[in-house]
C-alpha positions in Angstrom: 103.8 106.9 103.2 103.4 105.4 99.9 100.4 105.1 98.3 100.9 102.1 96.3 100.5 98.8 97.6 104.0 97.0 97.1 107.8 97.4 98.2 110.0 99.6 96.4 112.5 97.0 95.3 109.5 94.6 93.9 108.4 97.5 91.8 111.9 98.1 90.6 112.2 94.0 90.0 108.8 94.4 87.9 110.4 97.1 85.9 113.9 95.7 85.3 112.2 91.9 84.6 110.2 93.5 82.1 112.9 95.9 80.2 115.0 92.3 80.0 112.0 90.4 78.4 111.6 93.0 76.0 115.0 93.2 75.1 115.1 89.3 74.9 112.3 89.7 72.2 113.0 92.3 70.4 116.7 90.4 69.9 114.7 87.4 68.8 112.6 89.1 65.8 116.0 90.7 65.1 117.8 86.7 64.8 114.9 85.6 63.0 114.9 88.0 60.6 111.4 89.1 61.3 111.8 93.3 61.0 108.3 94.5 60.2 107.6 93.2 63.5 110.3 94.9 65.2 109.1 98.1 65.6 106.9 97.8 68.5 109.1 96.0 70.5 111.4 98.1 69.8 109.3 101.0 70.8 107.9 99.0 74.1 111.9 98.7 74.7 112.5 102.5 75.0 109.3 103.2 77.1 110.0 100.8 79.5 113.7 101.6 79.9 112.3 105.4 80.5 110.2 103.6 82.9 112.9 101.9 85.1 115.0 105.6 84.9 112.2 107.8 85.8 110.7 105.1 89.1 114.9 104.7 90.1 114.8 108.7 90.1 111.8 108.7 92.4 110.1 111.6 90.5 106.7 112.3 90.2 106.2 109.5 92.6 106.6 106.8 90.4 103.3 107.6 88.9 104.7 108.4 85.9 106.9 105.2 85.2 103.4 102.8 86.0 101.4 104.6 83.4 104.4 103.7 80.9 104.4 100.1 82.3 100.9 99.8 81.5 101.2 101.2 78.3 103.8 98.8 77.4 101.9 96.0 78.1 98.7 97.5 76.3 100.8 97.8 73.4 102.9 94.8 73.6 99.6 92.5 73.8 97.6 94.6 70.9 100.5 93.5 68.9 100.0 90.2 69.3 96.0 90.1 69.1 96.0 92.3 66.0 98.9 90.9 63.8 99.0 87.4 61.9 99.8 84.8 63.5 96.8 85.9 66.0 97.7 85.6 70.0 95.1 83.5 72.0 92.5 86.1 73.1 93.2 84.9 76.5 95.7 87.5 76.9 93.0 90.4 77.0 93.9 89.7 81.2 97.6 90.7 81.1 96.7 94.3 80.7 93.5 94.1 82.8 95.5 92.7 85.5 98.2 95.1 84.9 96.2 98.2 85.4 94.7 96.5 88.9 98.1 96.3 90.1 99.5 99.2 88.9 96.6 101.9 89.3 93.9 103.0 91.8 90.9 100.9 92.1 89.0 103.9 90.3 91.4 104.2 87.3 91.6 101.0 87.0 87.8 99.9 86.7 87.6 103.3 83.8 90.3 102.2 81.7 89.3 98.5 81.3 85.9 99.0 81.8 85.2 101.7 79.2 88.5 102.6 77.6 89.5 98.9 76.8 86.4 97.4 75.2 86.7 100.9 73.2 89.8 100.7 71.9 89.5 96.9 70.9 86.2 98.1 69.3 88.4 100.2 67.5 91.0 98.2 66.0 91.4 95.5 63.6 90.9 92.1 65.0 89.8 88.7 64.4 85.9 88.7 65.8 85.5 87.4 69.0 82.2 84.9 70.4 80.0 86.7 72.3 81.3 84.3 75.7 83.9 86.3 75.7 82.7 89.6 77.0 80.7 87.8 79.7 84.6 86.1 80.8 85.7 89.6 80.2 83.4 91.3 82.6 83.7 88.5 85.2 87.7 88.8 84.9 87.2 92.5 85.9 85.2 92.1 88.7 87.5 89.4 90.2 90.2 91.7 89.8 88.4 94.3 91.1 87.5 92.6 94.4 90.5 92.3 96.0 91.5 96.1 95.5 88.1 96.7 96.8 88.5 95.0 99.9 92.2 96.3 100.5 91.0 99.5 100.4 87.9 99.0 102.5 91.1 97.2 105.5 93.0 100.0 104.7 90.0 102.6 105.7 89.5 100.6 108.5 93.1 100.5 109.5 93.4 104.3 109.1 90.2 105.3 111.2 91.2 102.8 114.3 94.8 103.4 113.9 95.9 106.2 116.8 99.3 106.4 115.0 100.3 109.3 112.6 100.4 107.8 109.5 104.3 108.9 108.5 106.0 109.1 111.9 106.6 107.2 115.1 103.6 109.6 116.8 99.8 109.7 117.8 98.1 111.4 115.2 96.0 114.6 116.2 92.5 112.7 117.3 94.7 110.7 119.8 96.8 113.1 121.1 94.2 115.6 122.2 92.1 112.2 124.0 95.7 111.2 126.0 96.1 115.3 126.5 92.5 115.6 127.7 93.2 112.6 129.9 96.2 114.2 131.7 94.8 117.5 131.8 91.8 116.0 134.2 94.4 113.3 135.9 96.8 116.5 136.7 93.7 118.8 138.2 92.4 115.9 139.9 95.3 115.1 142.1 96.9 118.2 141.9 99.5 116.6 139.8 102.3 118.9 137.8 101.5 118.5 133.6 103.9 120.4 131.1 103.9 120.4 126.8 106.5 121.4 124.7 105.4 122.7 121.3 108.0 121.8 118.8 107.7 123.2 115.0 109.8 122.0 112.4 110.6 125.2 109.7 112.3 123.0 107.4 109.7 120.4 106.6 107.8 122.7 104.3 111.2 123.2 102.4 112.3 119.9 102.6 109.5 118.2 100.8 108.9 120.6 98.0 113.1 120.9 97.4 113.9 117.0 98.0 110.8 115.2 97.5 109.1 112.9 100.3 111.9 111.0 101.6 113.5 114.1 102.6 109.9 115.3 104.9 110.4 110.9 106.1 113.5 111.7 107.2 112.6 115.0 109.1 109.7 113.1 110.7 112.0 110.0 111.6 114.5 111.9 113.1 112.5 114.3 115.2 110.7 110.9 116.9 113.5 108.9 117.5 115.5 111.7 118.9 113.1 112.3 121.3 111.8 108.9 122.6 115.8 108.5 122.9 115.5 111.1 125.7 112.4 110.9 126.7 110.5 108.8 129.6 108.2 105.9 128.5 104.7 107.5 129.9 105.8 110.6 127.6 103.5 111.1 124.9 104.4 112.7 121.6 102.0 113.7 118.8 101.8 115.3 115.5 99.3 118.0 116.3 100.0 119.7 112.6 101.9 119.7 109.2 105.1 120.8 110.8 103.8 120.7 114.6 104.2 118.2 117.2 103.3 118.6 121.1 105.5 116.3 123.3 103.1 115.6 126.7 105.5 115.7 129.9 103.4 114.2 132.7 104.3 115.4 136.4 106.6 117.6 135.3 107.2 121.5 136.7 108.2 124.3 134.5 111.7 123.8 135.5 112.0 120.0 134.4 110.0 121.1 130.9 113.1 123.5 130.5 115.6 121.4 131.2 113.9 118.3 128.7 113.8 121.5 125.8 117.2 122.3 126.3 118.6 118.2 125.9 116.4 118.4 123.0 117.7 121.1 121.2 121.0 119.9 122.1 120.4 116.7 120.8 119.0 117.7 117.4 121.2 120.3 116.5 123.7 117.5 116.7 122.1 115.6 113.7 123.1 116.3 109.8 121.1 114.9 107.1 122.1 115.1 103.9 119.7 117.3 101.9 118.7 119.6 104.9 122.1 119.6 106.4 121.7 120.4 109.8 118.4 119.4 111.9 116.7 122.7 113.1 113.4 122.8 115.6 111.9 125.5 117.3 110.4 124.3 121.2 108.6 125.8 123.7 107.3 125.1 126.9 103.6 125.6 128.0 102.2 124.4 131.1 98.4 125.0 131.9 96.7 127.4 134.4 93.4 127.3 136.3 91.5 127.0 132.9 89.4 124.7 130.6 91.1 121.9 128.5 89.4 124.0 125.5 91.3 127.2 126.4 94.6 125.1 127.2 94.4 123.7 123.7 93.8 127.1 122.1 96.9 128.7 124.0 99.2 125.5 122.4 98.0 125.9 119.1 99.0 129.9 119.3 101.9 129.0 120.5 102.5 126.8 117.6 101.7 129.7 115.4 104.1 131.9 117.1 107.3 129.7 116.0 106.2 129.2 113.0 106.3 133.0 112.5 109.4 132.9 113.9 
């Protein structure tokens, strides 16, 4: 899951919308005949066409291509504060609100907080009323808040949220509660209660060879294979990295076997396209006459027994 707050193809609108305006006024100093101010356009032109390449490429997460974004803008709006005819000093929010969107809340509050009144401090520049660094500081905390408060939902949303966070399963807090739950339902009533352990090798591989999308793909495959060809009151969790424990309510030894074998069949039938062909590791593991503690011991050694191989 993405860490950054908007859609892939609005970030890659942004990018292309601003390599076009660039262009577009780079071309105009060029018509008007206006060359000593064509060199930082020009410049801005090149960054943010490295920009677009390096977020369409998906590398380094895209992290890379913001901070040249944001340094565009910096630059492009320096430009026009610092060189006759002087720019309204009004634009001082472009980048400020640049840097909100584009960087964490943190990053964002040190580099206009400290870095940008430093760097103005350090060029050359018409002087500026003293009003204007009381508007400045309320423009940052009004930019601030709403970052503040997304992140403060998104805590929330994260800590109440019994869904992994990158798959279609319970994450590890939930799982053991709807486990624990069974465990007492099947020892109550004498009721049958099977697991299968599933451990995918590849996942490791997959992320550090192919990037993130890659590991989504693993993750995306594995769930909807098995709530395919599984039973709605199954449960299936991500109980690890790699690791997920698939909770077969009144079901015998026999009928966990036979749900492991139309699993395997069914995921050695799928081929993605940097992995090639889907591999899991499953096993079965029913309880005995012993604690939920000890039961939950045994499933995470059994874990670590196929992921040794």
């Amino acid at each position: 899951m993405s860490l950054h707050p908007f859609p892939n193809r609005l970030m890659t609108l942004a990018y292309s919308a601003s390599l076009v305006l660039m262009v577009g006024y780079a071309l105009w100093l060029y018509a008007m005949g206006n060359y000593l101010s064509l060199l930082v356009p020009a410049f801005m032109t090149l960054l943010l066409l490295a920009a677009l390449l390096l977020h369409l490429g998906q590398t380094a997460r895209g992290f890379i291509a913001r901070i040249l974004l944001l340094v565009a803008t910096c630059l492009a709006v320096l430009n026009a504060l610092c060189t006759p005819p002087y720019a309204s000093p009004m634009w001082l929010g472009l980048p400020m609100a640049t840097a909100f969107l584009l960087l964490p809340l943190w990053a964002a509050l040190v580099l206009t907080g400290l870095a940008g009144p430093l760097v103005w401090s350090a060029v050359d520049h018409p002087v500026l009323p003293s009003d204007y660094a009381v508007g400045y500081l309320a423009l940052l905390l009004l930019l601030a808040l709403p970052r503040w408060e997304h992140g403060r939902r998104r805590a929330l949303l994260d800590a109440t949220d019994p869904n992994d966070c990158y798959c279609n399963a319970l994450n590890i807090t939930s799982l053991k509660e709807r486990l624990q739950n069974e465990f007492q339902r099947a020892a109550m009533l004498n009721k049958r209660l099977a697991v299968l352990v599933i451990h995918l090798p590849q996942l490791d591989m997959a992320e550090e060879q192919f990037g993130p999308r890659a590991k989504l793909a693993l993750l995306n495959t594995l769930c909807n294979e098995i709530h395919a060809r599984c039973r709605d009151h199954d449960v299936l969790g991500r109980a690890g990295e790699a690791t997920f424990w698939l909770v077969l309510p009144d079901t015998s030894e026999s009928g966990a076997l036979l749900v492991r074998e139309r699993l395997h069949y069914a995921l050695s039938q799928c081929v993605l396209i940097e992995t090639g062909q889907f591999e899991a590791r499953i096993a079965a593991c029913l309880p005995n006459k012993e604690s939920f503690e000890r039961y939950v011991q045994r499933l995470n050694g059994r874990a670590q027994a196929l992921a040794n191989g």
